[in-house]
C-alpha positions in Angstrom: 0.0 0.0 0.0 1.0 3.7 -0.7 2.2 5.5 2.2 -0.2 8.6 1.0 -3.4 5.9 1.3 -1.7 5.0 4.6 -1.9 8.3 6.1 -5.6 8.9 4.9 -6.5 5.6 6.7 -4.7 6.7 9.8 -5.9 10.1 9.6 -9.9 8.7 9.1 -9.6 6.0 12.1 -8.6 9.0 14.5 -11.7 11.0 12.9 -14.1 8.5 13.9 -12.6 8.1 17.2 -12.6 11.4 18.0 -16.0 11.8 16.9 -17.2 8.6 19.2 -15.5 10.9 22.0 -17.7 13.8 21.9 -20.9 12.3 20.8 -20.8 11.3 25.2 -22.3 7.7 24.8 -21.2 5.3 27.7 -20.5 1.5 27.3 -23.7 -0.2 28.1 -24.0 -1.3 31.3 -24.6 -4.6 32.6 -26.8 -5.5 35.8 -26.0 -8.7 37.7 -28.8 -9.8 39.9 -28.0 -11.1 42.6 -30.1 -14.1 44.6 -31.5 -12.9 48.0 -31.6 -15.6 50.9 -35.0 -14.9 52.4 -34.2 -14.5 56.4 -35.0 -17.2 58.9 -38.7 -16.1 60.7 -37.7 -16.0 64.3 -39.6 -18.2 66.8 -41.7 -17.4 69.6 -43.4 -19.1 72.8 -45.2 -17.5 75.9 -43.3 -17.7 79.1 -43.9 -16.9 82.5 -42.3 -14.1 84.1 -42.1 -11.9 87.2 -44.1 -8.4 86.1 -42.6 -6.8 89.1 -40.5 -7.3 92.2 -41.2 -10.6 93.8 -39.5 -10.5 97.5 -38.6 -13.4 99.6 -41.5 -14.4 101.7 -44.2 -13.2 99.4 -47.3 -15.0 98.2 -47.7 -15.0 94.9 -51.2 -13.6 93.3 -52.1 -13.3 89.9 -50.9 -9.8 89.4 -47.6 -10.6 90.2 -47.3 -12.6 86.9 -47.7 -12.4 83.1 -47.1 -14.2 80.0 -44.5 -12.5 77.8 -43.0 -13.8 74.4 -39.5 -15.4 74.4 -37.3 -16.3 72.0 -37.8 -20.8 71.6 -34.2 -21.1 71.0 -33.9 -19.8 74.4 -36.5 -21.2 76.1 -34.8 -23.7 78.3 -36.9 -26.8 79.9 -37.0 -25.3 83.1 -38.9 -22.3 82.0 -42.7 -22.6 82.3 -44.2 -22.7 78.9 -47.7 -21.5 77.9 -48.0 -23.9 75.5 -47.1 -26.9 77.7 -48.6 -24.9 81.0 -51.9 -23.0 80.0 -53.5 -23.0 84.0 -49.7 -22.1 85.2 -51.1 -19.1 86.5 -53.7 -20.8 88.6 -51.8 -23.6 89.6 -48.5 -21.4 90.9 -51.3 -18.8 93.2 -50.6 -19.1 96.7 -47.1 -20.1 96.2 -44.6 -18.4 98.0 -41.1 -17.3 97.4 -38.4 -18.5 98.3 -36.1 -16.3 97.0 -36.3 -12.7 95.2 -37.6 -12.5 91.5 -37.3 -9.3 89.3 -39.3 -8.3 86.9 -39.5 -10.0 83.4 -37.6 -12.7 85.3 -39.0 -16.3 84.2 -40.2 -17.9 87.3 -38.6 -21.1 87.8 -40.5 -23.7 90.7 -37.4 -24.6 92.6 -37.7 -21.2 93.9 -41.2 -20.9 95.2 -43.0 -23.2 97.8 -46.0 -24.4 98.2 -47.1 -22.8 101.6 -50.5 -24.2 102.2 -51.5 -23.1 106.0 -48.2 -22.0 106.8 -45.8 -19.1 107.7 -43.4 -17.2 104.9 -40.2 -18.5 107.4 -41.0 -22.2 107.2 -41.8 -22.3 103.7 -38.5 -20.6 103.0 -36.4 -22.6 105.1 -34.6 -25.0 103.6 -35.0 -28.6 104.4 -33.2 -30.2 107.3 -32.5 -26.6 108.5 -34.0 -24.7 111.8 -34.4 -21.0 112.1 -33.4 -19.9 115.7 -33.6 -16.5 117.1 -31.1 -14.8 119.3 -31.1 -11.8 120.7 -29.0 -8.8 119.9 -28.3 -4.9 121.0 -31.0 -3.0 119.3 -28.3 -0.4 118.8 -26.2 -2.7 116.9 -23.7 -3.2 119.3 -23.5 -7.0 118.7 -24.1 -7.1 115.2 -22.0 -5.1 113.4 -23.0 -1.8 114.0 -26.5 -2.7 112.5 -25.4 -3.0 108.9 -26.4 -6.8 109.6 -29.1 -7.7 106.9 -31.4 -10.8 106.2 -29.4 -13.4 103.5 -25.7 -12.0 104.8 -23.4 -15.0 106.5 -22.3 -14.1 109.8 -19.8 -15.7 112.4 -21.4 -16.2 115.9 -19.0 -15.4 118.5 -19.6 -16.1 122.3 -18.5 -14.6 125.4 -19.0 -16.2 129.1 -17.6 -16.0 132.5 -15.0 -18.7 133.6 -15.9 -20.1 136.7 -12.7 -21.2 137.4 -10.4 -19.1 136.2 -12.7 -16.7 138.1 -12.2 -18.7 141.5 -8.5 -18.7 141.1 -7.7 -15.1 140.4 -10.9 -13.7 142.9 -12.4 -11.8 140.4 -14.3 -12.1 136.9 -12.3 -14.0 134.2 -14.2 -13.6 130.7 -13.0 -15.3 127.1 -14.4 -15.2 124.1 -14.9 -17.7 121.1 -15.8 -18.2 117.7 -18.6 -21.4 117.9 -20.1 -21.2 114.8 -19.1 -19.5 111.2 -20.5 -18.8 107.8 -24.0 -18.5 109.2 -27.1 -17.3 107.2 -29.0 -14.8 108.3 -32.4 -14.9 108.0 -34.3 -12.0 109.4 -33.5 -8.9 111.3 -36.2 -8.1 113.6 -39.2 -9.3 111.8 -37.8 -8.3 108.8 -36.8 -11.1 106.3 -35.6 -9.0 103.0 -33.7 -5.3 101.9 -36.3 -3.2 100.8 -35.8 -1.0 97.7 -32.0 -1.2 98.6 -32.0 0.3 102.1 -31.0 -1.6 105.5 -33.9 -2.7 107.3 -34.6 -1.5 110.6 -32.6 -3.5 113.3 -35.0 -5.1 115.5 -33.8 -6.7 118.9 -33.6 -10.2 117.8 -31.9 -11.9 114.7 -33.1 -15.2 113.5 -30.5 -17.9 111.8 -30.3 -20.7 109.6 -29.2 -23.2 111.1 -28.7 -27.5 111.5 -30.0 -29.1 114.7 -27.0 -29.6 116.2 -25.7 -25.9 115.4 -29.6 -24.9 117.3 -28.2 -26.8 120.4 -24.9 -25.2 120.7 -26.3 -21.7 120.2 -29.4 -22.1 123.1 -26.7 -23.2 125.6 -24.5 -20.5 124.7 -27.2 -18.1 125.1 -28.0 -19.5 128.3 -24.1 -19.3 129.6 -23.2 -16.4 127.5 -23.5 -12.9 125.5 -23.5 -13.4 121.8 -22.4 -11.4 119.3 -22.5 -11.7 115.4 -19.2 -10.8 113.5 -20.2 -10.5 109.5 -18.4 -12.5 106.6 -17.5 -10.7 103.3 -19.1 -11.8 100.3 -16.2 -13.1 98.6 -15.4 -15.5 101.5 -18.6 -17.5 101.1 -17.3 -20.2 98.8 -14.0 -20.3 100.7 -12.8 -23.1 103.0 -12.5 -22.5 106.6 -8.8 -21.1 107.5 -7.2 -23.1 110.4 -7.4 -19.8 113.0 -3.8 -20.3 115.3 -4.6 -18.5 118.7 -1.5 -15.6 118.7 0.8 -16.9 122.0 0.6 -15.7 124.5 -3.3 -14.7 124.7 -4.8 -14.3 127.8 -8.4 -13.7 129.4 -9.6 -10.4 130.4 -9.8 -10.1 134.1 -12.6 -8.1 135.2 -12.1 -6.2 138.9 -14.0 -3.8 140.5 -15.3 -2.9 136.7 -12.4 -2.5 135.1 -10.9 -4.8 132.6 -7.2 -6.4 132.1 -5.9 -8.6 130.6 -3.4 -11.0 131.7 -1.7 -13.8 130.0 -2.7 -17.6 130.9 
């Protein structure tokens, strides 16, 4: 081919480009659709829940319950069901409660009683237990200042004239001991519960949870002795005991003509 043809073929292909250019037109466009995975239609069943604070001790009525949806994947076996449980509300009225419930929480029976004829305290004490009451300083003096309340753990701590020692040294000889620890508490007074998250009034007596043979030694006590109440922190309930090792050289507390000393054994 000629070069002078070759230039008018160059010179025409970069016409028609150039006119392509301004004319504005866009390569087509293509649309991909894309499959949509229709979402999963969440599950539902009715379950039986607190509608407002439930305390310890209460009866239950039917205004203290309600039926509420809950997700089935989460409905575990020990939740009461509608579906499975239609007259729950009829059958759980009168039940009382053994421990707190708060609201839109799903009541679950191991925590109510069936308390047919009988008081809140004995429906909520557990079985094999006995609530005994002692007596305490209505200003708090033997129980912690009064900041004792119903469901803390306590450590009971005794203290009694010795006879002997008393003889011996011709006047009062006094010791203390710790007799019983990690003790439940509970009521102060006749108050079983913390209301609204205030302390309770401290009445003049405080009743424990105790095993028969724990009910024994705290009457004697009380007959021989003062006893006081020395309270546990919460993060040494689950702790086991700590061997206590009596400091030497302890002593008793000598009491004469009202003052106290103390003196080594």
């Amino acid at each position: 081919m000629k070069p002078a043809r070759l230039v008018i073929a160059g010179v025409a292909g970069l016409a028609g480009l150039l006119a392509l250019m301004l004319s504005g037109r866009e390569p087509a466009q293509v649309n991909v659709t894309v499959p949509t995975v229709a979402p999963e239609e969440a599950k539902f069943t009715e379950v039986l829940v607190a509608k407002a604070d439930i305390f310890m001790g209460t009866a239950l009525g039917e205004g203290d319950l309600a039926w509420i949806k809950w997700p089935q994947e989460l409905a575990a076996s020990s939740l009461i069901q509608k579906s499975a449980r239609p007259n729950a509300l009829e059958e759980l009225k009168g039940s009382i409660a053994r421990q707190p419930f708060y609201p839109n929480e799903p009541i679950r029976e191991e925590k109510l009683i069936k308390g047919t004829g009988s008081g809140f305290l004995s429906a909520i004490l557990p079985s094999g237990k006995r609530a005994i009451a002692i007596s305490i300083d209505s200003r708090g003096a033997t129980s912690a200042g009064g900041f004792i309340l119903p469901n803390d753990y306590v450590d009971v701590i005794t203290t009694r004239r010795d006879a002997e020692a008393s003889q011996k040294a011709g006047s009062d000889v006094y010791f203390s001991a710790t007799i019983l620890t990690n003790v439940r508490v509970l009521a102060i007074g006749q108050n079983i519960q913390e209301k609204n998250g205030e302390r309770v009034v401290v009445g003049e007596t405080a009743t424990l949870e105790l095993d028969p043979a724990q009910a024994e030694q705290i009457t004697l006590n009380q007959r021989t002795g003062s006893l006081a109440l020395a309270l546990r922190s919460m993060v040494d309930l689950n702790k086991p005991e700590e061997k206590r090792v009596k400091p030497q050289g302890a002593g008793v507390t000598i009491v004469r003509f009202g003052v106290s000393q103390e003196v080594s054994k």
